[in-house]
TORGU-279433 format. One record per residue (C-alpha): residue in three letters; chain; x, y, z. Coordinates in steps of 0.001 Angstrom, whole numbers, always signed. Last residue first. Layout:
// residues N
residuo|cadena|x|y|z
ALA|A|X|Y|Z
...
//
This chain:
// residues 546
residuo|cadena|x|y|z
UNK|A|+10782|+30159|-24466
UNK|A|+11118|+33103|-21047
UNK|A|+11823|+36369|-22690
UNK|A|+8231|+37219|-22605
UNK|A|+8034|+37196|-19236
UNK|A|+9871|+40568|-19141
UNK|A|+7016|+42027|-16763
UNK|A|+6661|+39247|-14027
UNK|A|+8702|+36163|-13381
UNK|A|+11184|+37485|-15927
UNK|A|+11427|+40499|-14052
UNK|A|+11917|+38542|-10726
UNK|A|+14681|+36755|-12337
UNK|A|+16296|+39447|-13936
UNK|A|+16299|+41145|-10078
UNK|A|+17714|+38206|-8545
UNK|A|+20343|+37357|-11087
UNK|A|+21758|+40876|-10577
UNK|A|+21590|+40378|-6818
UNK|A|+23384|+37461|-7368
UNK|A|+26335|+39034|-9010
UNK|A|+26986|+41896|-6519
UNK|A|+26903|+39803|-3617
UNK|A|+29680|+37502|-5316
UNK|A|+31840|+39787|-6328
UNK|A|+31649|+41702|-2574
UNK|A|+32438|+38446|-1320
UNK|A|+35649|+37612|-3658
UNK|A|+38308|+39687|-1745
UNK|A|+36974|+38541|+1421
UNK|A|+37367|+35199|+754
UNK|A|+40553|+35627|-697
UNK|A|+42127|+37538|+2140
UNK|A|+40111|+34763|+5007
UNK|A|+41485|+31946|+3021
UNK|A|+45197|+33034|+3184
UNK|A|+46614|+30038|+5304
UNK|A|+47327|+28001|+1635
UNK|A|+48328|+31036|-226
UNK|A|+50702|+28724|-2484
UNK|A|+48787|+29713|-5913
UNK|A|+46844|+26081|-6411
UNK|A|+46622|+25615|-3005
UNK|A|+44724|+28807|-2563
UNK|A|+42434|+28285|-5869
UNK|A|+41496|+25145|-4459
UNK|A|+40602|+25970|-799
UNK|A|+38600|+29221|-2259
UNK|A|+36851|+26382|-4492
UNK|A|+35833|+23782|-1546
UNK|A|+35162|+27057|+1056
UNK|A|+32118|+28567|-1492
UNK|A|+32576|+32108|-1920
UNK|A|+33731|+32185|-5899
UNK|A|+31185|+29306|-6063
UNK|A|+28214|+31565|-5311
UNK|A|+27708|+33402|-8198
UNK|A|+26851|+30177|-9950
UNK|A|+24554|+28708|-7692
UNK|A|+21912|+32014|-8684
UNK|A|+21822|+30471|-12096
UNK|A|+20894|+27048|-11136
UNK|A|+18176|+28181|-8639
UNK|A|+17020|+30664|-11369
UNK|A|+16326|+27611|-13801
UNK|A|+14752|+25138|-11068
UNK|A|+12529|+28555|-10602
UNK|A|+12017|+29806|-14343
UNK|A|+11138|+25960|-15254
UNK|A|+8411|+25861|-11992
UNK|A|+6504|+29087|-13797
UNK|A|+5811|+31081|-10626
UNK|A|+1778|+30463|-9286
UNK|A|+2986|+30741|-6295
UNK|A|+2436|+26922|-5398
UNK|A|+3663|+25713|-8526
UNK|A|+6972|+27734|-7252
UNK|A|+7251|+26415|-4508
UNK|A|+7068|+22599|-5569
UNK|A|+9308|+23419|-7980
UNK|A|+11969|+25184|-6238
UNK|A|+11729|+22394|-3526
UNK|A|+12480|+19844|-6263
UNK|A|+15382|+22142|-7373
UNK|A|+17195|+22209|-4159
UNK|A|+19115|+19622|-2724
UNK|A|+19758|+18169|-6295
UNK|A|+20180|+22034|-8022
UNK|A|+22892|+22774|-4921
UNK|A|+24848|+19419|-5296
UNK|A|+24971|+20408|-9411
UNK|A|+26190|+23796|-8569
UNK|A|+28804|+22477|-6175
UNK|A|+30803|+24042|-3444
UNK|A|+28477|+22084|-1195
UNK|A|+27608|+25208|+907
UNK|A|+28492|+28297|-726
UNK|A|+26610|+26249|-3853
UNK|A|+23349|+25618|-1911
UNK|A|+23788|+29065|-174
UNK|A|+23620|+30212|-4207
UNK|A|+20772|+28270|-5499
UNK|A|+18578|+29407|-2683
UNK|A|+19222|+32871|-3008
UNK|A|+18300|+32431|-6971
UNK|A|+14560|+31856|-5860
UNK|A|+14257|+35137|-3258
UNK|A|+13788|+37676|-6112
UNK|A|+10862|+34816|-8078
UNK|A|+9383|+34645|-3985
UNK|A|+8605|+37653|-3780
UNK|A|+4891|+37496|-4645
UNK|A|+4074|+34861|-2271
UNK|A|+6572|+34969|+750
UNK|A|+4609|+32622|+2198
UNK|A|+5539|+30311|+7
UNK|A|+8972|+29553|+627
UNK|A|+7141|+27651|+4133
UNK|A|+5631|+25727|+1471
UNK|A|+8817|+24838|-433
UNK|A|+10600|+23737|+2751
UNK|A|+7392|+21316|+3604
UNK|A|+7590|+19731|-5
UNK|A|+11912|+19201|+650
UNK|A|+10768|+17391|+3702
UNK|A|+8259|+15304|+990
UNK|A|+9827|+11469|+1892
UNK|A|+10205|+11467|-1691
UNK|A|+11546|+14643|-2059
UNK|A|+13947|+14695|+749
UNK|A|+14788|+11348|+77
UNK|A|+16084|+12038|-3180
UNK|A|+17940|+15049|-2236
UNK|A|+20345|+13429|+26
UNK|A|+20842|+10320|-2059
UNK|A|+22113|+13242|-4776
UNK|A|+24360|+14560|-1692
UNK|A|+25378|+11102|-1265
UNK|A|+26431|+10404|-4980
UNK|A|+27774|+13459|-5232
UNK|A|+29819|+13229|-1972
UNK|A|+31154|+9398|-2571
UNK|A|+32015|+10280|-6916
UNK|A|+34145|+13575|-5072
UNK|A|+35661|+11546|-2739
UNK|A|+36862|+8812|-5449
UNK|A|+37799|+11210|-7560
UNK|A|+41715|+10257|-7869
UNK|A|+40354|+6607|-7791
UNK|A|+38393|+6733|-10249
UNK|A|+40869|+8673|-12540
UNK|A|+43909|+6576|-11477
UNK|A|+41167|+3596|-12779
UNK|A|+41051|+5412|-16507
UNK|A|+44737|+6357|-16046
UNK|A|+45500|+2791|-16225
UNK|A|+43230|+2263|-19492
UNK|A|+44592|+5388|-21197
UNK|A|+48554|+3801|-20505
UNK|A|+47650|+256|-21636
UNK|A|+46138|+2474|-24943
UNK|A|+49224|+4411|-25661
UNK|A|+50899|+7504|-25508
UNK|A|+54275|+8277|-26851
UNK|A|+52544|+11262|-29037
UNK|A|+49011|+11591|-28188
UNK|A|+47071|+11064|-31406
UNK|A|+46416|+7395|-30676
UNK|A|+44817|+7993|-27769
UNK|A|+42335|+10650|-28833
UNK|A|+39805|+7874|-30325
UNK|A|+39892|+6182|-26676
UNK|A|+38755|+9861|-25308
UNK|A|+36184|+10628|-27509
UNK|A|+34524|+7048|-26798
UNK|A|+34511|+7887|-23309
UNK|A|+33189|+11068|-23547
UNK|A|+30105|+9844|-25713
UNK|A|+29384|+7155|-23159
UNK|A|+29763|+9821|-20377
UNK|A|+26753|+12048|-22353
UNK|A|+24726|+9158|-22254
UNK|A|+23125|+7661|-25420
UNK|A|+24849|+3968|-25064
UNK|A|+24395|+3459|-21266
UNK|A|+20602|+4324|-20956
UNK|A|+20107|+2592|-18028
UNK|A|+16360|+4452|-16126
UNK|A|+15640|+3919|-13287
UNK|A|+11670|+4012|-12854
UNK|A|+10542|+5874|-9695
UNK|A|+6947|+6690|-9421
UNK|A|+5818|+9835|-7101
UNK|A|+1287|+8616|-7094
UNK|A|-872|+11225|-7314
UNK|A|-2477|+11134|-10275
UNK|A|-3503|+14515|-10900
UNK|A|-7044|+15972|-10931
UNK|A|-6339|+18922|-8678
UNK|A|-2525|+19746|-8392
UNK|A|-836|+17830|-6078
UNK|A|+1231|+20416|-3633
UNK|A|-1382|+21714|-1810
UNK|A|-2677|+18789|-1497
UNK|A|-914|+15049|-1219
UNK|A|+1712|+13270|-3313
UNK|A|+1705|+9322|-2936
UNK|A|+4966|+7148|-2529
UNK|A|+4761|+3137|-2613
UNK|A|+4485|+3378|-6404
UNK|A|+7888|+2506|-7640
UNK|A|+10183|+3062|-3825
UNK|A|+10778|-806|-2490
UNK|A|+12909|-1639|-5644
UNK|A|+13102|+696|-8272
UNK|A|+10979|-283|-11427
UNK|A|+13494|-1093|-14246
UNK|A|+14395|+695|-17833
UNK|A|+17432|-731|-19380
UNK|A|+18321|+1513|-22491
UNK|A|+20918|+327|-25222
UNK|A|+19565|-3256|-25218
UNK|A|+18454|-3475|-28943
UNK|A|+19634|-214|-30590
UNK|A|+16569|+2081|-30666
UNK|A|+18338|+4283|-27615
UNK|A|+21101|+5013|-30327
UNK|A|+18473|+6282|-32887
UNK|A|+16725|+8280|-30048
UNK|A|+20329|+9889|-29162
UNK|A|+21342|+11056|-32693
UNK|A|+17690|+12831|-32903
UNK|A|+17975|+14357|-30125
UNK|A|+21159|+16056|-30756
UNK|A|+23298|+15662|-27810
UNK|A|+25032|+12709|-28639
UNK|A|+26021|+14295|-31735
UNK|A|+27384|+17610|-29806
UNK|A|+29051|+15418|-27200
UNK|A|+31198|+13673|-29562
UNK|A|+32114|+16657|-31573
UNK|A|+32906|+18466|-28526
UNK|A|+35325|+15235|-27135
UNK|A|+37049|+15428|-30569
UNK|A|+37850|+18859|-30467
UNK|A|+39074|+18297|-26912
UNK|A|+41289|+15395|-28086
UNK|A|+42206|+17582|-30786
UNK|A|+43975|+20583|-28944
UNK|A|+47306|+19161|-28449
UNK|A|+47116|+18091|-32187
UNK|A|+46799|+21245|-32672
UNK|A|+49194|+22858|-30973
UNK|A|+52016|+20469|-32454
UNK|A|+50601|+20621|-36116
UNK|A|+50891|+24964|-35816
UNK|A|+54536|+24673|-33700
UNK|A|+55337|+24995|-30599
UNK|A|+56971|+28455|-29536
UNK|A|+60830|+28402|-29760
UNK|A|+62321|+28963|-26289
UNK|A|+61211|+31283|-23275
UNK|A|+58371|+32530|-21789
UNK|A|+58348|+35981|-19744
UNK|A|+58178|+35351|-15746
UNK|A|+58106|+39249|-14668
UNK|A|+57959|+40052|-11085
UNK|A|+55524|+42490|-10188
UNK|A|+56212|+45384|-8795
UNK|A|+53056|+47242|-10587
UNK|A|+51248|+44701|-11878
UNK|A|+51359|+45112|-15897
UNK|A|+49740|+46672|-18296
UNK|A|+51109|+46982|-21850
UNK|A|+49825|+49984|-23595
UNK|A|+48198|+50963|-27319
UNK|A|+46479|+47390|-26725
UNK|A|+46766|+45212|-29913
UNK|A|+44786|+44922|-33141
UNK|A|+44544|+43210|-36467
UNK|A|+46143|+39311|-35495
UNK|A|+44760|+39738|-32136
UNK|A|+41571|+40287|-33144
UNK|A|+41704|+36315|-34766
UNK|A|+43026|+35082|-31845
UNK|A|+40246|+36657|-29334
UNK|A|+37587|+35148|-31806
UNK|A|+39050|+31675|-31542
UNK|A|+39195|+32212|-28159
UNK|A|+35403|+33072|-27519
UNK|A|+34582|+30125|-30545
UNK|A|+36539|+27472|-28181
UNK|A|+35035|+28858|-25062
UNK|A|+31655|+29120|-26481
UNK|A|+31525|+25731|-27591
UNK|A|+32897|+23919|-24353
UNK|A|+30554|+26077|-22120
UNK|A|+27436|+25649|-24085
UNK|A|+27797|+22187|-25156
UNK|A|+25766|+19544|-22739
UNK|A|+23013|+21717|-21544
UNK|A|+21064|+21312|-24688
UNK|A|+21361|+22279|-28394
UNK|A|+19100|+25026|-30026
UNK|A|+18847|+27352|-26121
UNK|A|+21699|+26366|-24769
UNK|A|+23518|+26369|-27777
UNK|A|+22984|+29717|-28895
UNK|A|+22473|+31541|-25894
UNK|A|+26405|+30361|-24588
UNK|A|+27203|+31334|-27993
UNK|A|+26169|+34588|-27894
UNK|A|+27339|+35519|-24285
UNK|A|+30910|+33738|-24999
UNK|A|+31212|+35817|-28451
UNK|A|+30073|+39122|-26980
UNK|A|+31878|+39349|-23783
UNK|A|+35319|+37707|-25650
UNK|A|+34801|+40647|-28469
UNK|A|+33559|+43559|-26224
UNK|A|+36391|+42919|-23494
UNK|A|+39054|+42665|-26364
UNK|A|+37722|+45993|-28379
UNK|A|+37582|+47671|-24763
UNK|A|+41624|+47095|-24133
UNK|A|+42475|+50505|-22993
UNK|A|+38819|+50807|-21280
UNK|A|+40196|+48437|-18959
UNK|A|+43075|+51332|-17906
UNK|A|+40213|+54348|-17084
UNK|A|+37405|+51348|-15174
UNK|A|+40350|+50079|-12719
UNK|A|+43528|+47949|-13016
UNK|A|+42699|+44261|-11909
UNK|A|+38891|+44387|-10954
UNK|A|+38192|+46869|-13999
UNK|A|+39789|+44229|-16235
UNK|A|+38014|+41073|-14497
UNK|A|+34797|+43299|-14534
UNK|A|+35012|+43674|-18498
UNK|A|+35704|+40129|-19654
UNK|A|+32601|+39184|-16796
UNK|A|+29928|+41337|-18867
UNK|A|+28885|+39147|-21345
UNK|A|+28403|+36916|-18934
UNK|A|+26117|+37836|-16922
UNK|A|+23645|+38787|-19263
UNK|A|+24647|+35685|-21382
UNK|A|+23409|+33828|-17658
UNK|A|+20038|+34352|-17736
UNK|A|+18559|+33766|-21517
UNK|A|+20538|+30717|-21419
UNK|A|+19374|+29384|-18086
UNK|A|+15931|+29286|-19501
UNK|A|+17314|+27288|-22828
UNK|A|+18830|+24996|-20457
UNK|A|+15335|+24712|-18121
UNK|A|+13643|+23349|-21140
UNK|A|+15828|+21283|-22734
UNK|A|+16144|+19554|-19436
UNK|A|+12632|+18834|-19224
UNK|A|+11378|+18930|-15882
UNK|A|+10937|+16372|-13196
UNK|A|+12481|+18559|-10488
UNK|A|+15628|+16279|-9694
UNK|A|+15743|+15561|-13203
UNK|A|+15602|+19121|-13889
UNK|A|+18067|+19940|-11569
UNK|A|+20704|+17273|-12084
UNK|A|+20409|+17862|-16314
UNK|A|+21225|+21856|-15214
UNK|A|+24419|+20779|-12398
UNK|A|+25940|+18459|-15599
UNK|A|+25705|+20473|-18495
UNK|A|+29269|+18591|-19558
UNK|A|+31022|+19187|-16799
UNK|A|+29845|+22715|-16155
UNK|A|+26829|+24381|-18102
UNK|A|+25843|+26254|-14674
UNK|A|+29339|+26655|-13775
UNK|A|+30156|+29175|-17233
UNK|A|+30143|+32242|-16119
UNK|A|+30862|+32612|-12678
UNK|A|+34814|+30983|-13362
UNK|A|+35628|+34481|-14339
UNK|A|+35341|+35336|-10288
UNK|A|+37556|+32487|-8973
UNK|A|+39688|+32878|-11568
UNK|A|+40100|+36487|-10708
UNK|A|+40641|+35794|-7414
UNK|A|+42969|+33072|-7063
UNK|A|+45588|+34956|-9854
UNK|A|+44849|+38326|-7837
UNK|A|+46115|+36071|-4654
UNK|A|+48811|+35103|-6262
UNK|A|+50490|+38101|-7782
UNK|A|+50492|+37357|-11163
UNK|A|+53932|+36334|-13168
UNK|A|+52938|+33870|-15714
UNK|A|+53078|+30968|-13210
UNK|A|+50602|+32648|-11267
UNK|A|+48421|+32887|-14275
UNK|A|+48814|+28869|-14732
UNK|A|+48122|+28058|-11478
UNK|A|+45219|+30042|-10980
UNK|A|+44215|+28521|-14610
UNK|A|+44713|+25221|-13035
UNK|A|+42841|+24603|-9597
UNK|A|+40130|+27268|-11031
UNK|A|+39440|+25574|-13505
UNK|A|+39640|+21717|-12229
UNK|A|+37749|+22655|-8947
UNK|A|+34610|+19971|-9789
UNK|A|+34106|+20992|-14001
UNK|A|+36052|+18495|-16534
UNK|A|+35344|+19382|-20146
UNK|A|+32397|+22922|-19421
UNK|A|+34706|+23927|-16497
UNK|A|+37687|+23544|-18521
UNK|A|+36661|+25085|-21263
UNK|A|+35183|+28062|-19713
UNK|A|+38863|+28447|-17454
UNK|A|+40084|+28311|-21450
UNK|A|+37962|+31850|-22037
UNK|A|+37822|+33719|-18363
UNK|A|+40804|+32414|-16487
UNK|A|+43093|+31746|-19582
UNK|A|+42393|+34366|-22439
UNK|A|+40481|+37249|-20402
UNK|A|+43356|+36866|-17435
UNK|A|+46259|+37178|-20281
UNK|A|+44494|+39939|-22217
UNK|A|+44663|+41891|-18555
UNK|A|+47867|+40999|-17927
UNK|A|+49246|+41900|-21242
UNK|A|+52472|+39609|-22383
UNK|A|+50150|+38876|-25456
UNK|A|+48977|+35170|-27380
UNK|A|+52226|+32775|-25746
UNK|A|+50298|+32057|-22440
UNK|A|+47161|+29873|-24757
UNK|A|+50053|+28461|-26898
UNK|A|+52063|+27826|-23969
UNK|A|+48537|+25861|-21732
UNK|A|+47663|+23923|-24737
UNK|A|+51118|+22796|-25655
UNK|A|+51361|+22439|-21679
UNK|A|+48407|+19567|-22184
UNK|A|+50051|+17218|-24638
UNK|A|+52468|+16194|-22370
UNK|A|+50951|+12759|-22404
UNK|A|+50339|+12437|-18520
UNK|A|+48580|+15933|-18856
UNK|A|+46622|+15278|-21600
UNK|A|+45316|+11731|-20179
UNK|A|+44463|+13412|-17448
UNK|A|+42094|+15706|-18859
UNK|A|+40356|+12670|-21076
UNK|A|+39837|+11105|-16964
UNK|A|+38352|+14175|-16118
UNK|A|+35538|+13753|-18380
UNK|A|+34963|+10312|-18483
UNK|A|+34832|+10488|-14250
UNK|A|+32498|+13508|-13979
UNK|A|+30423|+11603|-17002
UNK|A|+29751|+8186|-15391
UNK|A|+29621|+10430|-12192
UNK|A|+26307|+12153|-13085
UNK|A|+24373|+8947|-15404
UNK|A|+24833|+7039|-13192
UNK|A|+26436|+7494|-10377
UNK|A|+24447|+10064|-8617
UNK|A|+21168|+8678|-10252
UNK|A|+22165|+5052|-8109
UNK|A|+23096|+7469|-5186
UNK|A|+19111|+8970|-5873
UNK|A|+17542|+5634|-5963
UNK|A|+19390|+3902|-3209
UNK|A|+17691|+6750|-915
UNK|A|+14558|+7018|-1766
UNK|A|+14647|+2751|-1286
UNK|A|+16132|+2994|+2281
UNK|A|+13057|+5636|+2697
UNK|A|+10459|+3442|+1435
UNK|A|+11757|+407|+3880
UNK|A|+11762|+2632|+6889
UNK|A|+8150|+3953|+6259
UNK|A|+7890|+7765|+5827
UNK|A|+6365|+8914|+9207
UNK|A|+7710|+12719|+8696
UNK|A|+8636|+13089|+12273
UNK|A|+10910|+9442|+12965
UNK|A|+11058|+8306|+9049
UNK|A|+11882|+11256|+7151
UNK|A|+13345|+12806|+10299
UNK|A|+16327|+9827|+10718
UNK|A|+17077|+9690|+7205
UNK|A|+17273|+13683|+6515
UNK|A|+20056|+13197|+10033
UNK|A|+22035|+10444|+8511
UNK|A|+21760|+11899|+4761
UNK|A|+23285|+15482|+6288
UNK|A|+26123|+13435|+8458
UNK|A|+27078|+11725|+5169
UNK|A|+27030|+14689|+2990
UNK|A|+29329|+16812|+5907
UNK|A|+31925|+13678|+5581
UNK|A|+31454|+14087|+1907
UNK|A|+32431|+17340|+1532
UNK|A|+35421|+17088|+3938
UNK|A|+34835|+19083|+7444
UNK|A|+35613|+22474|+7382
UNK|A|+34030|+22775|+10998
UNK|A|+32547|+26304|+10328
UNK|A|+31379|+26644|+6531
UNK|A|+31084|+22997|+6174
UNK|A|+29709|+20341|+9100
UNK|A|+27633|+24021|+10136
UNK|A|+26465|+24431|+6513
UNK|A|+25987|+20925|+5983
UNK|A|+24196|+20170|+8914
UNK|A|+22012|+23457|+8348
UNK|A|+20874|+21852|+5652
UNK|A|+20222|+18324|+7280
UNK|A|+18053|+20679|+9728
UNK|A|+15770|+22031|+7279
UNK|A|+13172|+19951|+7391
UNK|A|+12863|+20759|+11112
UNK|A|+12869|+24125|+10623
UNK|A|+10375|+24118|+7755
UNK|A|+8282|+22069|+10016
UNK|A|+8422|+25096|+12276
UNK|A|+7259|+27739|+9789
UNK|A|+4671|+25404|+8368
UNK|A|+2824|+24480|+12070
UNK|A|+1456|+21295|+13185
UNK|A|+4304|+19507|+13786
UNK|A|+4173|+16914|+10428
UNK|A|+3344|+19336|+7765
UNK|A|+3988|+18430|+4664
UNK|A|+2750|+14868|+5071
UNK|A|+3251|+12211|+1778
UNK|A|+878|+9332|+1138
UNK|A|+2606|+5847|+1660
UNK|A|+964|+3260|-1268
UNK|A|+0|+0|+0
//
């Protein structure tokens, strides 16, 4: 017999809200002020959601073991399938030596700071984010711009801010595909949403790094570079989130952003150098690679888009799901119908019953397409070979293995918090701010990131609440998992996981506090930005919404 959900267990919204909320504030206490390890805090969080869903909620012990299973099996498949695919084809780069040819020819473009920080932490930090995601960025371009001379805690920060723009796409689409699976949504849908957000965004990052580094009168020296990179990331970011999916917006307009920035090179440079004042200089030396050396440093990543862009196309993925065995569908155990939805948040008429059908789709994921990509860039890495691909394939795993046991957790995390309906009772406490709640959405989406360090762990805590709140409000539900998503990205440059990256990757380890400080005001800035378009596109500039 079927379990129908209770919102409100205590007899009152505000304080089952409190209760509900309690494996938050777990992670916020386990992370913000213990520092504990992301998936030591994700593992305290489930305990505690476990213990309420069944204890105050009354979810029966058996459902809730099942919620649970379900979202760590969606964790690691299809989520960490890619994470690992993706990071693994980085690897294989590095261990080949084809990866400084990326990094010289990317350092070799202009000796101009501010050219320097559009090219590697705004443009290839993109690339990275959209190829690998999790700290990879920021943990290299900082490295990279402090090995070009930067002082190190401007090279932490101003990765740590360009990384804003593309997080929502990162890995592959991965936080937007969590959200709307999380919510039941389309992904389509809430990509081409997040595409008419973040190009605002955006297209305006080139120019704040410059102003950030030497001031509005010296970035308007190199205005023709800041309108170019601004211009070609924002438009292609709308392009192909909106005609394509989640899966390509970062990759493509990083690649078509530098492209761009190469090509206005070749016709224009800054009347003036800048430089740090006192800086110490680390020019490059030796011959510069060559044309075929670059390249074929670049081609496993050329590959990899290719890949993903096919797999992404719908029609390429239904004629790989047709293939005999290529999708494994499957009732999950002890959760499939034992889970009913109640008023207010069942709409009238609705069948109420949550189902939960995994879903194996092994040939038309996004990690499938990866992993081909990766074993048809083998042979182009010079001295590289397929024994070594396969070992750095398990060096990968094991390398993430963290990461794969707080993702899968945190995604456990969610599950049962919508199943067992705790998230339900958060959402309906949201609702009493009526109205507001569109300027309040994107809030949520950053504290989820400032407090997992992840926008896909902040969309699967939070995008089924955003839903069911926003249904409530009468807010279109897309706009809300959409806004939670975009609102996550201004909080990374705040979140402890990525300030702890970017200071190991510069040598400030013990200098948290500077660069935390130094990024807040960033961060503030942004999100009330994404605030205010949101609440506009809840209300007069609807219009923009597909």
């Amino acid at each position: 017999m079927a379990w129908t959900q209770v919102y409100d267990p205590v007899g009152g919204a505000v304080v089952s809200a409190l209760l509900a909320a309690i494996p938050l504030f777990s992670l916020f206490y386990m992370l913000a002020v213990r520092r504990a390890k992301g998936h030591y805090a994700a593992l305290v969080a489930v305990a505690l959601s476990f213990i309420l869903a069944v204890a105050v909620w009354g979810m029966p012990f058996g459902t809730a073991v099942g919620a649970l299973t379900y979202g760590v099996a969606f964790g690691l498949f299809p989520i960490i399938w890619i994470v690992v695919t993706a990071v693994w084809v980085y690897n294989m780069t590095v261990e080949s030596g084809e990866f400084e040819f990326i990094k010289e020819s990317l350092a070799r473009l202009t000796d101009d700071r501010r050219l320097q920080a559009i090219f590697i932490a705004f443009a290839f930090g993109s690339f990275l984010e959209g190829t690998a995601g999790f700290g990879t960025p920021v943990a290299i371009t900082a490295a990279m711009l402090a090995g070009l001379g930067f002082r190190p805690l401007y090279a932490a920060g101003i990765c740590l801010i360009a990384n804003t723009a593309p997080v929502a796409f990162g890995a592959i689409g991965i936080p937007v595909i969590v959200g709307a699976q999380v919510a039941g949504l389309s992904d389509l849908h809430v990509s081409a949403i997040v595409g008419r957000q973040l190009p605002f965004l955006s297209i305006i990052v080139p120019l704040w790094l410059c102003v950030v580094m030497c001031g509005f009168k010296r970035a308007m020296e190199v205005l023709p570079a800041i309108l170019v990179a601004g211009v070609s990331f924002a438009a292609s970011q709308f392009a192909f989130s909106n005609f394509h999916g989640p899966t390509l917006p970062d990759i493509m307009s990083a690649i078509i952003t530098i492209v761009a920035m190469v090509l206005l090179l070749r016709v224009w440079k800054p009347a003036r150098i800048f430089r740090f004042e006192g800086e110490k200089e680390t020019p490059i030396t030796g011959e510069a690679p060559s044309f075929g050396v670059v390249l074929r440093a670049w081609l496993p990543y050329i590959i990899l888009a290719l890949m993903v862009f096919f797999w992404g196309l719908p029609q390429f993925k239904a004629m790989l799901n047709a293939v005999p065995g290529a999708v494994i569908k499957f009732s999950w155990p002890g959760l499939d119908g034992m889970v009913n939805k109640a008023a207010p948040i069942l709409a009238a008429g609705k069948n109420p019953n949550y189902p939960a059908v995994f879903a194996l789709n092994w040939l038309s994921a996004g990690g499938t397409a990866i992993l081909i990509a990766g074993f048809l860039s083998v042979p182009l890495m010079k001295g590289y070979s397929f024994g070594k691909a396969v070992g750095c394939f398990f060096r990968t795993i094991y390398q993430l293995r963290f990461p794969i046991l707080t993702i899968a957790t945190i995604l456990g995390l969610a599950y049962l918090m919508n199943y067992s309906g705790m998230s339900s009772t958060l959402g309906i406490a949201f609702t009493l701010t009526g109205p507001l709640f569109p300027l309040f959405s994107p809030l949520l989406g950053w504290l989820g990131v400032f407090l997992t360090g992840s926008d896909t762990s902040s969309n699967a805590l939070f995008c089924g609440m955003q839903r069911s709140t926003a249904e409530v409000v009468g807010m279109d539900p897309y706009l809300a998992v959409a806004a939670n998503s975009s609102g996550g990205v201004t909080g990374k440059m705040i979140s402890p996981q990525s300030i702890s990256v970017a200071t190991a990757a510069t040598g400030l380890v013990g200098n948290e506090g500077n660069l935390f400080r130094f990024t807040l005001g960033h961060s503030l800035a942004m999100t009330a930005f994404i605030c205010v378009l949101t609440y506009l596109q809840a209300g007069v500039l609807h219009w923009m919404l597909p």
